[in-house]
C-alpha positions in Angstrom: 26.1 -0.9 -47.6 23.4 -2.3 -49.9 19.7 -1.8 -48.6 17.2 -3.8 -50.3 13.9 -1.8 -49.6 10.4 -2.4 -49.7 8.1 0.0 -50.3 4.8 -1.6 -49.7 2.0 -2.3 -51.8 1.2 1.2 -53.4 -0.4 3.9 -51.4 1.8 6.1 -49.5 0.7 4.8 -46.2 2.2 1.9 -46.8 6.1 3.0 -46.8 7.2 1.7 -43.5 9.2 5.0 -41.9 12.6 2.7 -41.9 12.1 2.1 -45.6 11.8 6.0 -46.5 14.5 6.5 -44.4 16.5 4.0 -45.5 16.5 5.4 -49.3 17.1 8.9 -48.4 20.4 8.0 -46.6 21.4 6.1 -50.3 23.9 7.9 -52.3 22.6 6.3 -55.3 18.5 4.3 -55.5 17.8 1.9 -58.2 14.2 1.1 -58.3 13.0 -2.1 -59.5 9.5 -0.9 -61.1 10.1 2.9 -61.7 6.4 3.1 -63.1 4.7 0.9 -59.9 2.5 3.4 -57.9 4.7 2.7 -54.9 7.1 4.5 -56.6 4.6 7.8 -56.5 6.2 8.1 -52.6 10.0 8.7 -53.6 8.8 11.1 -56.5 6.6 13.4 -53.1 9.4 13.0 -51.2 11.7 14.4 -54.1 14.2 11.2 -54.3 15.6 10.7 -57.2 15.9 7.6 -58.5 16.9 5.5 -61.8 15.6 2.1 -63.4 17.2 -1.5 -62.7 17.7 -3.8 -65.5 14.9 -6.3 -65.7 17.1 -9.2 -65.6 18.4 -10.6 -62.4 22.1 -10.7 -63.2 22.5 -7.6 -65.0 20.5 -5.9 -61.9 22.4 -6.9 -59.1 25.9 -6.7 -61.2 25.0 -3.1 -61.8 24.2 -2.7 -58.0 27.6 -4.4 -56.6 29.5 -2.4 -59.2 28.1 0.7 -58.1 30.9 3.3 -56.5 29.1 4.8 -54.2 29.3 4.1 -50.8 25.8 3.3 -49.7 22.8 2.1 -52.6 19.8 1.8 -52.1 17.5 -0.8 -54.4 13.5 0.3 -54.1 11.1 -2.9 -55.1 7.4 -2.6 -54.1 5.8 -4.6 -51.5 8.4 -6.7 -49.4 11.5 -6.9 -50.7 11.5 -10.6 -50.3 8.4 -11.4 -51.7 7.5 -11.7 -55.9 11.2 -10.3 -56.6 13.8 -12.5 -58.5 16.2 -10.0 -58.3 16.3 -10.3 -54.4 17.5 -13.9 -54.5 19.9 -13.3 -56.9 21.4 -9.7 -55.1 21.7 -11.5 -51.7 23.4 -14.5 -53.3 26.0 -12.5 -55.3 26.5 -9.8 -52.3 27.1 -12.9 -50.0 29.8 -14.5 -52.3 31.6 -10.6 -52.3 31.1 -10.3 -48.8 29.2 -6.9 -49.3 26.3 -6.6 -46.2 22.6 -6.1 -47.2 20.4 -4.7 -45.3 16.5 -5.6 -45.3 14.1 -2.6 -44.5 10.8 -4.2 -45.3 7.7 -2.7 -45.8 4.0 -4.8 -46.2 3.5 -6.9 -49.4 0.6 -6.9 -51.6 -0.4 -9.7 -49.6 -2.2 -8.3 -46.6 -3.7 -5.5 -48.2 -4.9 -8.3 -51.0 -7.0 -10.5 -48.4 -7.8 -7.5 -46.8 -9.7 -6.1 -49.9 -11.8 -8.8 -50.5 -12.0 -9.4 -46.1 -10.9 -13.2 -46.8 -10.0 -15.3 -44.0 -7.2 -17.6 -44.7 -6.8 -19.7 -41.4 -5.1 -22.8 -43.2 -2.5 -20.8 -45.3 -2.4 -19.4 -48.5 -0.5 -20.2 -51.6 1.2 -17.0 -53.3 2.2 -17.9 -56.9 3.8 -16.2 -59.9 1.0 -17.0 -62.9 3.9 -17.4 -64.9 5.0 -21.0 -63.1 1.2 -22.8 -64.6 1.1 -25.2 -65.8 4.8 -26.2 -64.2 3.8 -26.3 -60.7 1.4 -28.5 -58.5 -0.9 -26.5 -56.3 -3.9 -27.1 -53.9 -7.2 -25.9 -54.6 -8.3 -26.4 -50.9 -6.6 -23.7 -50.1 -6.4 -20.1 -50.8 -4.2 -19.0 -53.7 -3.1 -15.2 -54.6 -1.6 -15.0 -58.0 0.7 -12.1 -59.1 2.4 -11.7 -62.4 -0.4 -10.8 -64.4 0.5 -7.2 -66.5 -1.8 -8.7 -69.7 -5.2 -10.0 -70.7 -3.3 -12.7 -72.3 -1.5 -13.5 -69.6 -5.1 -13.6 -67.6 -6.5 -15.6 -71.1 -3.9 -18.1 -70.0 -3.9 -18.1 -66.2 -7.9 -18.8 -66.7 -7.1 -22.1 -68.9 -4.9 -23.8 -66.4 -7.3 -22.8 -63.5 -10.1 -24.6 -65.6 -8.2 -27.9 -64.9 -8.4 -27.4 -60.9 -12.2 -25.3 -60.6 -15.5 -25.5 -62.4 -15.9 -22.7 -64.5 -18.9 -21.8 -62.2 -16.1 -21.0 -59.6 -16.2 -17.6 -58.6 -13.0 -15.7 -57.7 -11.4 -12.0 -57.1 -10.0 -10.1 -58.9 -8.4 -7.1 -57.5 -6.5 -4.3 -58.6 -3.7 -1.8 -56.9 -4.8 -3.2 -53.2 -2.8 -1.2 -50.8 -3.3 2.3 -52.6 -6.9 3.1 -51.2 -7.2 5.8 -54.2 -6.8 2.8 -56.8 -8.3 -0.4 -54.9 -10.9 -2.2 -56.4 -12.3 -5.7 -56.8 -14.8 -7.6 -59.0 -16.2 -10.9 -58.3 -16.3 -12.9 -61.2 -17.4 -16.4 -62.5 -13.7 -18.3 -63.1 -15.4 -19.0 -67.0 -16.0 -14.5 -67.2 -12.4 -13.7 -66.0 -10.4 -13.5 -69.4 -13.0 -10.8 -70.0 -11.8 -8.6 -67.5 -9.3 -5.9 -67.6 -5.6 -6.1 -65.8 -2.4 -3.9 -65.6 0.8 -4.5 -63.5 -1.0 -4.0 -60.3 -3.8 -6.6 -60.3 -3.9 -9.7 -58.5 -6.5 -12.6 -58.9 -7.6 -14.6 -55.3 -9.3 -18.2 -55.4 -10.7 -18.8 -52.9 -10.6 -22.7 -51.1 -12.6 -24.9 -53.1 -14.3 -28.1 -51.4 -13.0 -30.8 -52.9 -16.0 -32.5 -53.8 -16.6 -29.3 -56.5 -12.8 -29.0 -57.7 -12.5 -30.9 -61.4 -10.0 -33.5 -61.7 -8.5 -34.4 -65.0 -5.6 -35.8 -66.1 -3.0 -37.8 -64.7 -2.6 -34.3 -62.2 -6.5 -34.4 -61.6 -5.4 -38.6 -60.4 -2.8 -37.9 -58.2 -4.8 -34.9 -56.1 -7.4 -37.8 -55.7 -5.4 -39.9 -54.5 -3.8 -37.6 -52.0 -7.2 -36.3 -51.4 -8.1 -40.3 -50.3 -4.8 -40.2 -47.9 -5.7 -36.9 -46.3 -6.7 -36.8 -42.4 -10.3 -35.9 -43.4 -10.0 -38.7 -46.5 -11.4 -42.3 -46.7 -10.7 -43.9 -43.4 -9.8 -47.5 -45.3 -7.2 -45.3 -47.7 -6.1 -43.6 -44.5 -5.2 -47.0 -42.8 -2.9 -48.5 -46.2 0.6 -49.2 -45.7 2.9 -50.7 -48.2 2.2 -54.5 -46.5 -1.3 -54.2 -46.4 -1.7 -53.1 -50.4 0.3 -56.1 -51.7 -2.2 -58.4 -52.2 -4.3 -55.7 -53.9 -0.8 -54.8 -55.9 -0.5 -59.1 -56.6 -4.4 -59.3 -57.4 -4.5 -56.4 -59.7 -1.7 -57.6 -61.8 -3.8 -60.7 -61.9 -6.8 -59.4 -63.6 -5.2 -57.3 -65.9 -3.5 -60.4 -67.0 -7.2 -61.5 -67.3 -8.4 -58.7 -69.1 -5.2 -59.0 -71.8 -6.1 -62.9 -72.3 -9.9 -61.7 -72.7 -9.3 -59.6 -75.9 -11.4 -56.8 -74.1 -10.2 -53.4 -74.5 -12.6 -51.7 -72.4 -11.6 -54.4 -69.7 -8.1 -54.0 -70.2 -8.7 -50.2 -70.3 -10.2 -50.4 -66.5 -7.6 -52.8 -64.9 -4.8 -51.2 -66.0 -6.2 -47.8 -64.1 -6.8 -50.5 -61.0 -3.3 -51.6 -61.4 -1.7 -47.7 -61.8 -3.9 -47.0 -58.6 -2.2 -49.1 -56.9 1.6 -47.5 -58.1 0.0 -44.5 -56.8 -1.0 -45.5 -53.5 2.5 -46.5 -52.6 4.0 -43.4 -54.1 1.6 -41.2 -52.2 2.5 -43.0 -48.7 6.1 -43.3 -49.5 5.5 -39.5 -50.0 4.1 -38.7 -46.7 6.7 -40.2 -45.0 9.3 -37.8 -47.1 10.9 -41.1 -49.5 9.9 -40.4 -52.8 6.5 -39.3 -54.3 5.4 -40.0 -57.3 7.5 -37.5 -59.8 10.3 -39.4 -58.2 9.3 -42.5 -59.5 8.1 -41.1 -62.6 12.0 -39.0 -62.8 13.3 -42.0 -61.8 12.3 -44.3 -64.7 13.0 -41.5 -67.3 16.5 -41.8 -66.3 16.5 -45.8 -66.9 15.0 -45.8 -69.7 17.7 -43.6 -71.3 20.6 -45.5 -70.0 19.7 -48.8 -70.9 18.8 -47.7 -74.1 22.1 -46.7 -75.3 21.0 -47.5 -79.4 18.0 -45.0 -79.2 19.0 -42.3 -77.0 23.0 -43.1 -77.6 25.6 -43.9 -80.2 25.3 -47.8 -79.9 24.0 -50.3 -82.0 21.2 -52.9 -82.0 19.8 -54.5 -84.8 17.7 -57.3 -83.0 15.5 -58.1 -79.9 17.8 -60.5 -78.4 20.7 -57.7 -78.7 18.8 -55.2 -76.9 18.4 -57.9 -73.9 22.4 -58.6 -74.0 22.4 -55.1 -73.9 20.6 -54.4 -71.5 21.9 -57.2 -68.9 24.9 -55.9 -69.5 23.8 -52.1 -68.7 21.6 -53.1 -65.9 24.5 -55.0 -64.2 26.9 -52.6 -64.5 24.5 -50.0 -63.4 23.6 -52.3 -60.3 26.8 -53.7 -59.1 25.3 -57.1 -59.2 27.6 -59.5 -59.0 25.5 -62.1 -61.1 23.5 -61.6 -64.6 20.2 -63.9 -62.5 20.4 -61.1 -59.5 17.3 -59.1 -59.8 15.1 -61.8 -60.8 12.1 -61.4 -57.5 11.5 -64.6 -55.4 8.0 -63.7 -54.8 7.2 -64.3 -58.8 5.2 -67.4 -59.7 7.8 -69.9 -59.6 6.9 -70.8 -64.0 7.2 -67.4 -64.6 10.4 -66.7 -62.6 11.9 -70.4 -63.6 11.7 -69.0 -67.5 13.3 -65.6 -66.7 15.8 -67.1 -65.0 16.5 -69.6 -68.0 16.6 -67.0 -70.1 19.2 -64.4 -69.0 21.4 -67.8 -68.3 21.0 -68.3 -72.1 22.2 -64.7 -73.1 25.3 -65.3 -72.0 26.0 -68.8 -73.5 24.5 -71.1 -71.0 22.4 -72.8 -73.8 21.7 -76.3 -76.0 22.4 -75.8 -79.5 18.8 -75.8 -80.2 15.3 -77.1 -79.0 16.0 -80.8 -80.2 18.5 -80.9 -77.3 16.4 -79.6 -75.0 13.8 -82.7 -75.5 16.6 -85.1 -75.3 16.9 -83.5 -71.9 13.5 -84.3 -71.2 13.7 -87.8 -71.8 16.6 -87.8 -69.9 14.8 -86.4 -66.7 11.8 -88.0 -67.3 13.8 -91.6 -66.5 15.3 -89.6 -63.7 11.8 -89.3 -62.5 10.7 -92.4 -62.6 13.4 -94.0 -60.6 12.8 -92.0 -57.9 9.2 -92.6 -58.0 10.2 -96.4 -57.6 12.8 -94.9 -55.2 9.6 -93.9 -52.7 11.4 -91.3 -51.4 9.5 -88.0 -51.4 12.7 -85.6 -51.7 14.4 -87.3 -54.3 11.0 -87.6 -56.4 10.5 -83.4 -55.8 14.2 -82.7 -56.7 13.6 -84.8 -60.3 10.3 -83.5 -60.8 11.6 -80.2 -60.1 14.2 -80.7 -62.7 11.7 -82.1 -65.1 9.4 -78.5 -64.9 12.7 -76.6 -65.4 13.7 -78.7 -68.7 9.7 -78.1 -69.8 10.4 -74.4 -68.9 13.4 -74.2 -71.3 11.4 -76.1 -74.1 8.8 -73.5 -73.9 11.8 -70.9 -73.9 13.2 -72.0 -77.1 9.5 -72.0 -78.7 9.3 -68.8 -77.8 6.1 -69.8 -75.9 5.8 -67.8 -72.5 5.5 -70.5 -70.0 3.7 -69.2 -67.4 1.2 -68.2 -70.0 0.9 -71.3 -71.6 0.1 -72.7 -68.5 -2.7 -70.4 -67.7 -4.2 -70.7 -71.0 -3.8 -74.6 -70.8 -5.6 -74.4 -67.4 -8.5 -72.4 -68.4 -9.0 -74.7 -71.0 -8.9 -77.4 -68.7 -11.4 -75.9 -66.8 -13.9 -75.6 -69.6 -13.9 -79.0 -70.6 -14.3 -80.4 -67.3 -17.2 -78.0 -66.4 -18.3 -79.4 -69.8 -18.4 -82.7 -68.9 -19.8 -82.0 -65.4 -23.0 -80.6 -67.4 -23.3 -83.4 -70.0 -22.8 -86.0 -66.8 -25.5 -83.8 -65.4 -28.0 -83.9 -68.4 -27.6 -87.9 -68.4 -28.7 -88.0 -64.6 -25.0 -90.3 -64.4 -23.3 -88.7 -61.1 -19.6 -88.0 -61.7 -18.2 -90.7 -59.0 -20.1 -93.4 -60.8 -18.5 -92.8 -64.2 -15.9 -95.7 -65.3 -12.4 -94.6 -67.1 -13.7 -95.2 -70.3 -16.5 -93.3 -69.7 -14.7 -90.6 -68.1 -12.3 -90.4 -71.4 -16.0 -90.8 -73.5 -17.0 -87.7 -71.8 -13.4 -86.4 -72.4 -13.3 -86.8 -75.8 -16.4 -85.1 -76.5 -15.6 -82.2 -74.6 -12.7 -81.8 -76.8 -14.8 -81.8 -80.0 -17.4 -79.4 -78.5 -16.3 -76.2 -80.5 -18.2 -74.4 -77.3 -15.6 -75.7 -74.9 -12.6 -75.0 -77.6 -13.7 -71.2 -78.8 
């Protein structure tokens, strides 16, 4: 029999009576901390007792191999709580089919809140100091932190807690709670607490922080905001979101930081792409609520793309030019997939310029392709008679089917050019829209209303427009 003891947090009141006896019926104790003042109750009750090795495996290797009959292992607190080694013993016993037996005493927790007379009634977190920065935690709600035998250790726990608490924050501090000899506690200012002294036995509580004081920073510091928004007692429009009703904010946002590329504005660009990542975060945070995916999925998720499907920087293949990292990559992507066809993956809901040209384009990577963009303009004279037989045709479907055609050969022109269609359109549009706001001014100016103006007055007015440097800049 193994018994895996607690011996509570460190006065001799807090040895349960089981866990005393429990270690004086062992043949052989192994104590986890020989020097943790909880240890002070085996050396009164004249139990002898020898050191583990600090490593997990090596600890509960020595325990199972132990000959005697009946060990006992002495850890202060609960033997469940802050100890590696317990996790490791229980797996290893269960795999040899040797029982363990928990005789549990209290943890360092109760005596901890009980020091400082701190009401948790929404939970607490208990964390290992160690874990910061590689952990997420809440600052709304109580956190205990053990693992903190150094002042650098402290130095260090202090710098991470900066990121969550302003440095006005005040916290506790508290050393050996459970031995009422030893206990003490200072109140300190979160930016005064690397100043203080610690040893094995001291523990540091935050207490909740509101949110509105907390410090956000980082991408971290974004995604507590945003759950913050989603929470019960968050923004009541956040609160209501689903992934339907965001996806004309997701559609609009991708809009205007289009806008904000074509403006040349950094600091525009700068605040549209946060819109646009607010968005990716919305729908992460909701997916997350529902227990899909949160946003470290997504993030973990990507990663792992990335790598695959590039195989000549992260791998032992080879790609000397753009147009052999796309091959590449179709090729990756629809072995990765199981899609059937290279144009699978292509989304219906894009702009149908912008999708026609993506489409053309992966059709062209694997050979379906004019020899070069001369052929491509014989294929637009070639529709454009198309065209206009079915406009003397007068029937509406046959005219949309050509003219449809005709768009898709313009599409593959501005392909080969290596212009982006959809681009060229936009671009082509707001300069449209200069000019004719242009004209609507000068028509203004002459007191001449627009309806009245003649075709060679309106290509007058057209002309100009197109000489105004204004209207062209």
């Amino acid at each position: 029999m193994i018994y895996l003891v607690g011996l509570g947090a460190g006065g001799a009141q807090e040895v349960s009576e089981r866990a005393l006896s429990a270690v004086r019926r062992a043949q052989r104790v192994f104590a986890l901390h020989p020097s943790h003042p909880s240890m002070r109750t085996l050396e009164w009750a004249g139990i002898r007792f020898e050191p583990c090795p600090p490593e997990p495996a090596r600890a509960a290797a020595l325990i199972l191999n132990a000959p005697e009959r009946t060990v006992a292992v002495a850890t202060p607190g609960h033997p469940l709580i802050a100890n590696p080694l317990a996790a490791t013993l229980l797996r290893d016993a269960s795999h040899q089919g040797r029982p363990v037996r928990l005789v549990p005493s209290r943890s360092f927790i109760e005596p901890a809140l009980e020091a400082v007379q701190l009401a948790a009634p929404e939970g607490l977190q208990v964390l290992d100091a160690h874990r910061l920065p590689h952990l997420r935690l809440d600052p709304t709600i109580p956190t205990l932190w053990f693992g903190l035998e150094t002042t650098e250790q402290l130095h260090a726990l202090q710098q991470q807690l900066l990121r969550y608490y302003p440095s006005e924050f005040e916290v506790f501090l508290i050393h050996a709670p459970g031995d009422e000899a030893l206990t003490e506690y200072r109140r300190v200012a979160l930016s005064e607490l690397a100043r203080m002294p610690c040893d094995t036995v001291t523990y540091l509580l935050t207490p909740a922080c509101p949110r509105r004081e907390q410090v956000y920073t980082g991408f971290e510091g974004l995604i507590r905001v945003v759950a913050a928004l989603r929470a019960p007692d968050g923004c009541p429009w956040d609160r209501e979101q689903t992934h339907e009703s965001l996806k004309p904010h997701l559609l609009e946002e991708t809009y205007e930081a289009l806008e904000a590329i074509d403006s040349g504005n950094p600091a525009a660009l700068r605040e549209e792409l946060g819109d646009l990542l607010l968005q990716v975060l919305m729908h992460s945070q909701i997916a997350s609520e529902r227990g899909a995916f949160d946003i470290e999925g997504v993030i973990e998720y990507l990663t792992e793309k990335l790598i695959s499907r590039h195989p000549h920087v992260f791998g032992t293949a080879h790609a000397e030019t753009a147009e052999q990292v796309l091959k590449n990559w179709d090729k990756t992507k629809q072995a990765q997939t199981g899609r059937e066809s290279v144009l699978e993956g292509v989304p219906r809901a894009m702009p149908a310029l912008a999708r026609a040209q993506e489409l053309s384009k992966r059709a062209a990577r694997v050979g379906f392709e004019w020899d070069s963009i001369y052929g491509v303009l014989d294929k637009l004279r070639e529709e454009e008679a198309e065209l206009r037989h079915a406009i003397d045709s007068g029937d509406p479907a046959r005219i949309a089917s050509e003219l449809g055609d005709l768009l898709f050969t313009v599409v593959n022109i501005a392909r080969h050019a290596k212009v982006d269609a959809e681009d060229a359109l936009r671009t082509m549009v707001d300069r449209f829209t200069r000019r004719f706001r242009w004209m609507e001014a000068e028509a203004a100016r002459q007191g001449r209303p627009l309806e009245s103006l003649s075709a060679e007055e309106w290509e007058a007015l057209w002309q100009q427009a197109k000489r105004s440097a204004e209207n062209d800049a």
